[in-house]
C-alpha positions as CSV (number, residue, x, y, z in Angstrom):
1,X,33.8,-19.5,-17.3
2,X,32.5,-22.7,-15.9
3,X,33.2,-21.9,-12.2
4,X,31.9,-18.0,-12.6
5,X,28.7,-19.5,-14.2
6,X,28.6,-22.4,-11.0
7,X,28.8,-19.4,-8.5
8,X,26.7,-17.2,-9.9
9,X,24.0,-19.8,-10.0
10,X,24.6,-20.6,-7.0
11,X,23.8,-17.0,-5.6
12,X,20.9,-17.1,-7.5
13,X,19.2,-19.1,-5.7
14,X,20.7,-18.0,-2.2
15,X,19.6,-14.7,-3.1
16,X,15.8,-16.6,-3.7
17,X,15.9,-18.6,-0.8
18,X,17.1,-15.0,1.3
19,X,13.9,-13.0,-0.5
20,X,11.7,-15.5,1.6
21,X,13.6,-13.7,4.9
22,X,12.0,-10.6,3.6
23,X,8.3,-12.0,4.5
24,X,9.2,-12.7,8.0
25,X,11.8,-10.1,9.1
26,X,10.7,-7.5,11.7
27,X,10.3,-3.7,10.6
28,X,14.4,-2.6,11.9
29,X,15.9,-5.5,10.0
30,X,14.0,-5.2,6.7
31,X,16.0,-2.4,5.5
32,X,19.1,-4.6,6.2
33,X,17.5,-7.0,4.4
34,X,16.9,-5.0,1.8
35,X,19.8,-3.5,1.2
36,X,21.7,-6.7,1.7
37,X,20.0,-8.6,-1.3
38,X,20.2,-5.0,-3.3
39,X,24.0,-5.4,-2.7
40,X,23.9,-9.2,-4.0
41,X,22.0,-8.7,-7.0
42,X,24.2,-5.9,-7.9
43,X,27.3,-7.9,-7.7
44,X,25.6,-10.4,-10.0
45,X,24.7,-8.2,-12.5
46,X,28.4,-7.6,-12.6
47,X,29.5,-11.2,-12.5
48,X,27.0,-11.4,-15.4
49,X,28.6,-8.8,-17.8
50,X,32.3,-10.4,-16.8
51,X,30.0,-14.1,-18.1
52,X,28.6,-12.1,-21.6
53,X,32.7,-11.5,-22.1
54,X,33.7,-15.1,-21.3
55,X,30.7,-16.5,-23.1
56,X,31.6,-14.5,-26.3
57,X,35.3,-15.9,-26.1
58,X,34.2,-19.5,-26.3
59,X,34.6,-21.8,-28.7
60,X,32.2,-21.5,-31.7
61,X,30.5,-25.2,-30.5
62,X,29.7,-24.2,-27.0
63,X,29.0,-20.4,-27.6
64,X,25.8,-20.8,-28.4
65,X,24.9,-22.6,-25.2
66,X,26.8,-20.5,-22.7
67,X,25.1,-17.5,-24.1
68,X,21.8,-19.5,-23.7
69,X,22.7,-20.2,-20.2
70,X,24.0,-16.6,-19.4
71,X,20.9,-14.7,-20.7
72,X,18.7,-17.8,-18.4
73,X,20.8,-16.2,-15.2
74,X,20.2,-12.8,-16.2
75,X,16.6,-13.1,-16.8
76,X,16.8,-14.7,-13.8
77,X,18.7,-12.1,-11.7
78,X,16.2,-9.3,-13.3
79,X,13.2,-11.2,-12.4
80,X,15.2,-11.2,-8.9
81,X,15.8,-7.2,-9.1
82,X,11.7,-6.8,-9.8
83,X,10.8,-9.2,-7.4
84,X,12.9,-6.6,-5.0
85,X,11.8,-3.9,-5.9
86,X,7.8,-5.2,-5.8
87,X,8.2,-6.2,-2.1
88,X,9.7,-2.2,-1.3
89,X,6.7,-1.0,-3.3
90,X,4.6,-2.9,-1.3
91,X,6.0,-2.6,1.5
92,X,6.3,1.9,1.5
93,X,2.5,1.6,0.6
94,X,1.2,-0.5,3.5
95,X,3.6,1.9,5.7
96,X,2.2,4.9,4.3
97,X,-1.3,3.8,4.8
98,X,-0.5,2.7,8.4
99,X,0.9,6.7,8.7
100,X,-2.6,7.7,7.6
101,X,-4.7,5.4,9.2
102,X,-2.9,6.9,12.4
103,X,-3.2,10.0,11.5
104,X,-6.8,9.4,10.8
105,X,-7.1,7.5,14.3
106,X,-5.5,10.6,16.2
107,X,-8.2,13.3,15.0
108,X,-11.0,13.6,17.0
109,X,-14.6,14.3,15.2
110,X,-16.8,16.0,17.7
111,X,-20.7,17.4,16.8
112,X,-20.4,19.4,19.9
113,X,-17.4,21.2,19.0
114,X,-18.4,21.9,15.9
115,X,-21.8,23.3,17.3
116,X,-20.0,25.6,19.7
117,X,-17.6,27.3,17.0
118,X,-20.9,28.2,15.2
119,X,-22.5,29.4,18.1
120,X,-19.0,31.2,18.3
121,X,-19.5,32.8,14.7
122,X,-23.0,33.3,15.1
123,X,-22.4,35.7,18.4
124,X,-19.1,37.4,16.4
125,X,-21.7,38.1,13.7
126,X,-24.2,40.0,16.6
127,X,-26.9,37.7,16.3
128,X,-28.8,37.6,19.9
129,X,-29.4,35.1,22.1
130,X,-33.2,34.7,21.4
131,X,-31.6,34.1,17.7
132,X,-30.1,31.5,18.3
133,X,-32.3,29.7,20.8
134,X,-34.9,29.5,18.1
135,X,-32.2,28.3,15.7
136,X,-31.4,25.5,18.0
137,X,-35.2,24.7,18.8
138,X,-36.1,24.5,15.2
139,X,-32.8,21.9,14.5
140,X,-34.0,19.9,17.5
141,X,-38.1,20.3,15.9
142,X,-36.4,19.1,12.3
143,X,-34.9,16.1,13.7
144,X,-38.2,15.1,15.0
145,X,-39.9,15.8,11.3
146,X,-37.4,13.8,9.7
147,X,-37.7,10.9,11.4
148,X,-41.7,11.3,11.4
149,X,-41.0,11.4,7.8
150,X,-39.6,8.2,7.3
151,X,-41.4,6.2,9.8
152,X,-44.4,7.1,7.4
153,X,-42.6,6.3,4.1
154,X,-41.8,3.1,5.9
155,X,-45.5,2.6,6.4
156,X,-46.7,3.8,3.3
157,X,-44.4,1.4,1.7
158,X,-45.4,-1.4,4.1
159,X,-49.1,-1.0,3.1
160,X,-48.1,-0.8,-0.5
161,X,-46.5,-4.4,-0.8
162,X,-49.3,-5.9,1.5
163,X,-52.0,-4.3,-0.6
164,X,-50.2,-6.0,-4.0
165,X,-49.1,-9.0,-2.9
């Protein structure tokens, strides 16, 4: 049992030292990565089930401990496995939001186009020409009114502070 127990410990903490390589490696290789310390923990979760068997055929003064010690490397193996599967969790959400921050990034947002598919609508739906110039005129008069409008709040409130304080 001793030299399963030596190995397996030993790939513990190769498999720790290789989760570290996950950090650095470049978007092609992670998946190798990946799939490579998948693979390792895998195998030790075997080695481990073959280490409960041994464990349980020691004798009755050292059974206690080599339990102790196996059930020490498979917590640590499952803290390995989560550790895994956080960084792929991680890792699919930062790639999905880069997909939708491109996504986002390759629309274009145009007034003007906009403007022209209701001018579109409006001239499908017969309204005239004279129509629509006085719809335009009174959007260009309405931009003018609100910002009349808040100049003078901005005043009003201006006057207000200086006449309390």
């Amino acid at each position: 049992m001793e030299p399963l127990y030596q190995q397996t410990h030993k790939q513990v903490h190769e498999i720790q030292s290789h989760m570290g390589r996950l950090e650095t490696a470049d978007r092609q290789s992670v998946h190798l990565v990946e799939n490579e310390l998948q693979a390792s923990i895998d195998q030790m979760f075997g080695r481990l089930e073959r280490l409960e068997v041994l464990s349980s055929k020691e004798p009755p003064n050292k059974r206690q401990s080599a339990k102790l010690r196996v059930d020490q490397l498979k917590y640590d193996v499952q803290h390995l496995q989560t550790a895994l599967r956080n960084f792929q969790h991680r890792r699919y959400a930062r790639e999905q939001q880069e997909r939708q921050r491109e996504e986002l990034l390759s629309r274009t947002f145009t007034t003007n186009g906009t403007q022209k598919k209701i001018l579109d609508i409006a001239n499908m739906l017969g309204l005239s020409n004279t129509v629509m110039r006085l719809i335009e005129k009174r959007a260009f008069q309405d931009k003018y009114f609100m910002i009349g409008g808040m100049l003078l709040t901005c005043a009003v409130m201006f006057l207000v502070v200086q006449y309390l304080t």
